[in-house]
Each structure stands twice: as structure tokens, then as C-alpha cells.
N, C-alpha and C positions, 0 to 999 in steps of 0.2 A: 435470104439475107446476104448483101456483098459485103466482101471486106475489103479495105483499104489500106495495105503499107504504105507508111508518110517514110522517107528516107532524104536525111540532110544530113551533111558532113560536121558542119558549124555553126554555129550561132554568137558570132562575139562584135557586140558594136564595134569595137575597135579595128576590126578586119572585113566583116562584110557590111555594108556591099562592097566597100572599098578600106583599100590599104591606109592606116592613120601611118603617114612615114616620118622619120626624121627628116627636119630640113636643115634651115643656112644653122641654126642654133649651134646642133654636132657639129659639123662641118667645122665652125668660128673654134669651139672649143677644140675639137682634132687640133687644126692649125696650130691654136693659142699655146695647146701643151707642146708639140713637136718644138716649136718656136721657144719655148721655154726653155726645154730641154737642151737645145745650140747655146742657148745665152749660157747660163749654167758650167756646159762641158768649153766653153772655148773662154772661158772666164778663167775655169780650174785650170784648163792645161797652159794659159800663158802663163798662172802663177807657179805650176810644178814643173814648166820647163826656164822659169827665169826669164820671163820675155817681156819684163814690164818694160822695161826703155826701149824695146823696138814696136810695143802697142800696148799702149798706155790708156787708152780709152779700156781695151776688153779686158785687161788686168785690173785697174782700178776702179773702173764707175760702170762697166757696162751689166754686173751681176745685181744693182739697185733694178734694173728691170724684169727681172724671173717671176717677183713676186707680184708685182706689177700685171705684167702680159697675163702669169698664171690664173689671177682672182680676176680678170676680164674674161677671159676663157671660161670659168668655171658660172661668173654670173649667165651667160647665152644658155651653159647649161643645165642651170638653175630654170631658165624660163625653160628649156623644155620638157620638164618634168612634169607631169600629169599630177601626180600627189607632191607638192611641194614640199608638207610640212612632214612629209615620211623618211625626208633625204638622213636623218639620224640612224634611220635604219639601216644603212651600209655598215657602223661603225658598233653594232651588236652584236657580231658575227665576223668569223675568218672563213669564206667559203675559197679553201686550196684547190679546187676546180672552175672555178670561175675569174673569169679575166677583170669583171665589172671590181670584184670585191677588191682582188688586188692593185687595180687601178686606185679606189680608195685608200686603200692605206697608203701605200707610195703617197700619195698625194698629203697626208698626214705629215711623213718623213720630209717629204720635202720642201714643205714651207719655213718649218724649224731649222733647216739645214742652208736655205739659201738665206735666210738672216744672219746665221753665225758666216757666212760667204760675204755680204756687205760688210758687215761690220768686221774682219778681217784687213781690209781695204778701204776704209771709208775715212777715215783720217788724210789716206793719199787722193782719193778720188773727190771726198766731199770733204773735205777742211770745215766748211761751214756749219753743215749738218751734224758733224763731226764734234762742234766745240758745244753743240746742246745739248750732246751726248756725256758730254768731258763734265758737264755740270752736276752733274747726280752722282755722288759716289762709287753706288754699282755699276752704273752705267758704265764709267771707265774702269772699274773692274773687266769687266766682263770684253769690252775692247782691248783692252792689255792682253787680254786671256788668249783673242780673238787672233790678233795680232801677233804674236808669240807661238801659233798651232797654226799659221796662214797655211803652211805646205800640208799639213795633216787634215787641215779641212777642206783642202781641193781635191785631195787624195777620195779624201769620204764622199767628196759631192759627184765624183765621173759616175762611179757604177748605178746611184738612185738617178740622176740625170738619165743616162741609155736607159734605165728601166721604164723613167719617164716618156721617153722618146717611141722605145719599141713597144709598150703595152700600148698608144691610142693605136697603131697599124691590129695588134694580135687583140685588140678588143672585136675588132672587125671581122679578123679569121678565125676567129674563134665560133660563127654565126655558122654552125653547118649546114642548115637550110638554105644558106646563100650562095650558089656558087661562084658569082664573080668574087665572092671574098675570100674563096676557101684556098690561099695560098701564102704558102712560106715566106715568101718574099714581101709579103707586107709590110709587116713589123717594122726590116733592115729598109724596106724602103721609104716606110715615115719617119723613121731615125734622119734617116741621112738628108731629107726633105728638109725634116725639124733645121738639120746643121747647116744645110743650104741659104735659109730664108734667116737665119741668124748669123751668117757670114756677111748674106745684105745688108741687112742691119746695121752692121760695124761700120762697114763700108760707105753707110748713108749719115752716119751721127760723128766717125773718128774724122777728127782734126788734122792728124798728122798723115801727109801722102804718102810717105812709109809702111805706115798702119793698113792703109786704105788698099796700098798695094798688095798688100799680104793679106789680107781677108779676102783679095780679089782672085787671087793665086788659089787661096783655100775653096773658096765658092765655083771657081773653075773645075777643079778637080769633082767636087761632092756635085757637079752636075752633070760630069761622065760616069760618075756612078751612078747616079740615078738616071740615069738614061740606059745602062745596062741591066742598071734594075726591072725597070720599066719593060724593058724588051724581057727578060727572062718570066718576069710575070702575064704578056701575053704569053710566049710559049707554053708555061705551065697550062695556063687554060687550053692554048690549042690544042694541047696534046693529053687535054684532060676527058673525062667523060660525053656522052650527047648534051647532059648540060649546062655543063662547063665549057663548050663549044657556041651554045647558043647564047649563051653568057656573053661569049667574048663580042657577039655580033652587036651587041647593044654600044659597042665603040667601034666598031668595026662596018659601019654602015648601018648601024641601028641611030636611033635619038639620043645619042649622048655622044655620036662620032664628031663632032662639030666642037663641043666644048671640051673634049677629050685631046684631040689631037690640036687646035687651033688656040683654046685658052691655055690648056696644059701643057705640052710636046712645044708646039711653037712657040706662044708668047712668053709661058713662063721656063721654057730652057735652053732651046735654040738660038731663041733671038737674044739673049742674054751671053748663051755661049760664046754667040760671034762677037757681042759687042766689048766684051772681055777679054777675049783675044784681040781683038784691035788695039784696044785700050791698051792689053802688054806690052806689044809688038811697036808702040808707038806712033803707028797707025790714026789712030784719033783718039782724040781725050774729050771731043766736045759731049756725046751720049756717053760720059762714064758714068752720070749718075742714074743715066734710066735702066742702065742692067739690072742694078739690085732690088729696082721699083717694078720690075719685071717679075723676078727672083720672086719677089714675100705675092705679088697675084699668081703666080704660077702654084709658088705652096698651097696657097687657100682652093686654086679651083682643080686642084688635085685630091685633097680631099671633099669637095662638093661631087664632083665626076665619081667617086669611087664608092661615097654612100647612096647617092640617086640610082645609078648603074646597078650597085649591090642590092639595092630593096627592089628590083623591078625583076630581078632573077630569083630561078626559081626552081625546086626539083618537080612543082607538079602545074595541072592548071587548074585554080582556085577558082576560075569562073566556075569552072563543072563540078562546083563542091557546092555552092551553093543556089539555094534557089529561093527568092522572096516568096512566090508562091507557095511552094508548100508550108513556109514556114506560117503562111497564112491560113492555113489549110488545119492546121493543129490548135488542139484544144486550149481555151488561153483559160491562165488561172482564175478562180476567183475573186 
């Protein structure tokens, strides 16, 4: 009599023969929140530093967008969810290890929080909107209230805002199996992404060339961070494991080198860098607005780059894990 050992690693539709990955869905959402998060923090800090007469747009009307941008983001990642109607599920549980969970709550926190942020401002910003609110008794309750706490409510909005900002990067590095993602620098570098592509923003929608210069000033800056960001997050990898090394090759002369450095590095920072500096320097004003139309594609294809990149890395090789054959080879039930 022979005997035969059947040996296979896995068996999960979802993974073999092939990886089910996130796509543009994440990606939109990543963005959507980072993006969020900038509206949010540069809304609060013109109002706790007094800055409504010198930008009037991001103090007054530009925080009506958070919730806005936010519920677009969340619908992309509504469609990618495999169990739709299980998404209640996050909100039955506090798992204090897990990034997913606390992404959820924050996100609870911070819908109710940029409401009480409009309505704080919305009498200045939106007049209109403003007097249908004046019509219900609570309603302008509740704006008096609003209005009355403006400083205290910007106050409370900075910290859930950064946590906004930094959990979609430390959702990411939190994937230990992944080594392109497995690093610190994440987080501070979707934060300051988020604030970059929402400096554009101002930049693209504020009226007053005042304004416009000062969010241009501020978007300059938050893209020489992220560019030292960026550089410090290769390092980390180079100087990380064998594959955390081979990780890095997938931008690095592997299939993601192209839209890594050409849609990322180049269109969405470089070229915007310069055209920023011109713009200050007086230089040219005619491309002032294609920087920051630059700026929100460079956010997005920095998160597309960095979930593709990260699911295609790996600590082991999953081909030699699996084999259709033998799985064919084994007894199927009755």
C-alpha cells in the first residue's frame, strides 16, 4: 500500500490563486479623509489665531466642506466592502489594538464636531443658509451657542482633525505583513499630505489674493515637508530588513517607479513647488492656478502608489504556498 502526503499552506478564495487587493476605492477614501482633515485644522487654526480678515474664505465657509469631502470618501469605501450590511459592526466593540476600530470612532467624533464648526461660522460665511437656520427656534439656539464657543470649538476640532489625518497613514503601518508600509513616517506623512491638498484647495476656491497668497506660502512649506518626509521614508526602508529592501524596489525601478516618482515626486510636488515659488517671487502669476490642481493629484496618486506598492510586498512567496493541484488531489466533501 503507498501512502501519500497532500501538503498546502492555504486555501482562502480571497487570496489564492490570486491576491483580492484594494483599489482606487481606499486610495479615494485615504485621500478624501487626509483632505478632510486640512479643511478641518486650517479652518480651526484661522479661527484661534484671529485670522478671519486676512482669510475669510478658510475661517468662515471653508469648514461647510469636511463633512462634505468626509461622506464622499466614506461612500468609495462603503463600495469596497465585501459585507456591506456588516459595516454596524465596527461600532459594537472598542478594539484598543487595532487601528481599523479607532479609525471608526474618530470618525463618529468627528462628524458631530465639524457641524458644531459650521455652525459656529455660518451666519458669517453663509448668511443665506444661515437665516433657515434662524427660523426654528432651536436652531438658533444652538448657533448662539455655536457662536459664543467659536474659539473652544476650534480648539476641540485640531486634535480629532490630526487624529483624522494621522490614523488613514497608521492604518496602513499598522499591516505587519507588509513591508513597504511598515514605517513611522506614515501617519506624519498622510497628515501633512492631507494639509498640503487642503491648502490647494483654499488657494483654488478663496476670492481674496491675500488669502490665496497665504495658503500658497502655507502649501509651500507642507511640500518641503513632505518631501523630507518622503526621503526619510525611503531611507527607513533602505536601511530596513532583505524585505523591506525589496519593498523599496517596487518604486525604485520595479512597476510602481513611474507613477511613484513621475505622478507623485514630480507632478504632484516638484512641479508645483516651482510653480509656487515663481508665483511668490513675482516671477509669473499666469500658472498660479495649476499648482494646487497639481497639489490635490499628487495627494491622491500618493496614496494609490503606496496601497498598490504595499499589497504587492511581502515577507514570504505565496506562489510556493500554494498549489491548485494538490488541492485537487484531496478528498472533497460530500
Amino acid at each position: 500500500m503507498s501512502e501519500e502526503l497532500l501538503v498546502t499552506a492555504r486555501s482562502n478564495a480571497l487570496i489564492d490563486p490570486s491576491l483580492h487587493i484594494w483599489t482606487w476605492e481606499v486610495a479615494m477614501y485615504l485621500f478624501m479623509g487626509g483632505l478632510t482633515a486640512g479643511i478641518m485644522i486650517f479652518s480651526a487654526l484661522m479661527i484661534v489665531r484671529n485670522k478671519g480678515h486676512v482669510a475669510p474664505f478658510a475661517a468662515a465657509r471653508l469648514s461647510l466642506l469636511a463633512p462634505i469631502v468626509l461622506s464622499l470618501g466614506m461612500t468609495t469605501l462603503f463600495l469596497d466592502l465585501e459585507h456591506k450590511l456588516f459595516v454596524y459592526r465596527f461600532y459594537t466593540s472598542f478594539q484598543i489594538t487595532s487601528p481599523m476600530s479607532w479609525g471608526a470612532w474618530i470618525l463618529i467624533v468627528v462628524y458631530p464636531i465639524s457641524v458644531l464648526q459650521i455652525l459656529s461660522t455660518i451666519r458669517t460665511g453663509y448668511s443665506s443658509l444661515a437665516s433657515y437656520i434662524d427660523r426654528l427656534t432651536i436652531g438658533r439656539v444652538v448657533v448662539d451657542w455655536c457662536e459664543r464657543n467659536r474659539t473652544e470649538i476650534a480648539f476641540a476640532v485640531i486634535p480629532f482633525a490630526v487624529a483624522l489625518g494621522i490614523y488613514t497613514g497608521i492604518l496602513l503601518s499598522a499591516f505587519g505583513a507588509r513591508p513597504f508600509w511598515n514605517s513611522g513616517v506614515l501617519g506624519l506623512l498622510f497628515l501633512v499630505s492631507g494639509m498640503s491638498t487642503a491648502a490647494a484647495l483654499v488657494v483654488l476656491l478663496a476670492r481674496q489674493s491675500s488669502e490665496r497668497d497665504l495658503f500658497t506660502r502655507i502649501d509651500l512649506v507642507l511640500i518641503f515637508a513632505e518631501i523630507a518626509l518622503v526621503v526619510l521614508s525611503l531611507i527607513s526602508l533602505a536601511s530596513g530588513s532583505g524585505q523591506h529592501i525589496d519593498a523599496l524596489q517596487s518604486v525604485m525601478g520595479g512597476s510602481y517607479t513611474l507613477s511613484f516618482w513621475v505622478l507623485f515626486v514630480g507632478i504632484g510636488l516638484l512641479i508645483p513647488m516651482v510653480l509656487e515659488l515663481l508665483e511668490l517671487s513675482g516671477v509669473s502669476k499666469s500658472l498660479a492656478m495649476l499648482a494646487p490642481v497639481l497639489v490635490l493629484v499628487g495627494g491622491y496618486a500618493l496614496r494609490q502608489v503606496v496601497i498598490d506598492a504595499g499589497q504587492e510586498s511581502t515577507w514570504t512567496s505565496y506562489s510556493t504556498q500554494y498549489s491548485a493541484e494538490l488541492l485537487q488531489r484531496l478528498p472533497q466533501p460530500d
